[in-house]
C-alpha positions in Angstrom: -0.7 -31.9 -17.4 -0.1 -29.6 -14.7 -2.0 -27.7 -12.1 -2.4 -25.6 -9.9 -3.9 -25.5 -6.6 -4.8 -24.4 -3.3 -4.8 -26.2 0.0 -7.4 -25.3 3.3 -6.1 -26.2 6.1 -8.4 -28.2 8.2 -7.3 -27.2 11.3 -6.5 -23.6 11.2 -7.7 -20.7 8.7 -4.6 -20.8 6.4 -4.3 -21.4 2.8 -1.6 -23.2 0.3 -0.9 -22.0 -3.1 1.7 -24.1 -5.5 1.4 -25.7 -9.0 2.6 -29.4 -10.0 2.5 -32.2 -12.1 1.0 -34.7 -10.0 -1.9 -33.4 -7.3 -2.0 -36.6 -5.0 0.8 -37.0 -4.6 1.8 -33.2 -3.8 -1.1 -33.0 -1.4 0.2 -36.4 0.7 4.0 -34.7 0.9 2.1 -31.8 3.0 0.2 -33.8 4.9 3.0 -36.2 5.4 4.9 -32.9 6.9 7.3 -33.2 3.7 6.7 -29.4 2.9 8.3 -27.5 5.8 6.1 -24.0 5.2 3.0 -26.3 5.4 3.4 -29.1 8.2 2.6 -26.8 10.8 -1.3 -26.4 9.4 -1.8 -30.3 9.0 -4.2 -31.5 7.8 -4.9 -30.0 4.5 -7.8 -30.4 1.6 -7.9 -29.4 -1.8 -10.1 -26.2 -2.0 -9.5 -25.6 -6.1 -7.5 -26.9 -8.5 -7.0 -25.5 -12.0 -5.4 -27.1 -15.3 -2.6 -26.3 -17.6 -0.7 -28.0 -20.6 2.9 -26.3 -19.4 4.9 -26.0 -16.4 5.2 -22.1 -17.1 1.6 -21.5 -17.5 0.8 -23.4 -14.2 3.1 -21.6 -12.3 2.2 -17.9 -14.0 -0.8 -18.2 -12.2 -0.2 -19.4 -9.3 2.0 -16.6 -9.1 -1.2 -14.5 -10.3 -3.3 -16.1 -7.5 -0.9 -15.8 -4.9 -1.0 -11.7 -6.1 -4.1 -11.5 -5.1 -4.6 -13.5 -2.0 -7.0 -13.0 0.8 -8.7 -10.5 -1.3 -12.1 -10.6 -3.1 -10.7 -12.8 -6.3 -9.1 -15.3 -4.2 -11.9 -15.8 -2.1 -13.8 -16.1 -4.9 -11.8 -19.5 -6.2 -11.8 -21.0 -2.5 -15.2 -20.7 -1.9 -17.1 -20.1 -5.4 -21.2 -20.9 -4.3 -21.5 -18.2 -1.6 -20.3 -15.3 -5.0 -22.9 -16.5 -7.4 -26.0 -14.8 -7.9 -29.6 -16.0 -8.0 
């Protein structure tokens, strides 16, 4: 299984986009500082995760959701409750 995720930082309003095999482990490399583009934003929490069966489907969309970061779609997967209706 693979996923895909994205990171909040805690600290600062930045967010993390990659894909891997194995999520905790992933997300205690960047807050260990073991991911030089993210140790500056330390702390970081999982804001959505998604699931795949291949490597190259995970990172197809990261690479999707990473086209359309910041805008209307992505803030839609960080922060789904405040998009739905009712």
């Amino acid at each position: 299984m693979y996923y895909v995720y994205i990171l909040k930082s805690l600290k600062f309003e930045r967010y993390y986009i990659g894909h891997t095999n194995n999520l905790n482990k992933r997300l205690n490399e960047h807050n260990s500082g073991k991911t030089r583009s993210s140790k500056g934003y330390k702390p970081w929490a999982i804001a959505h995760t998604e699931k795949f069966e291949t490597k190259s489907e995970a990172f197809r969309r990261e690479k999707e959701i990473k086209s359309y970061k910041s805008g209307i779609k992505f803030r839609k997967l960080v922060n789904p409750e405040s998009w739905q209706s009712g």
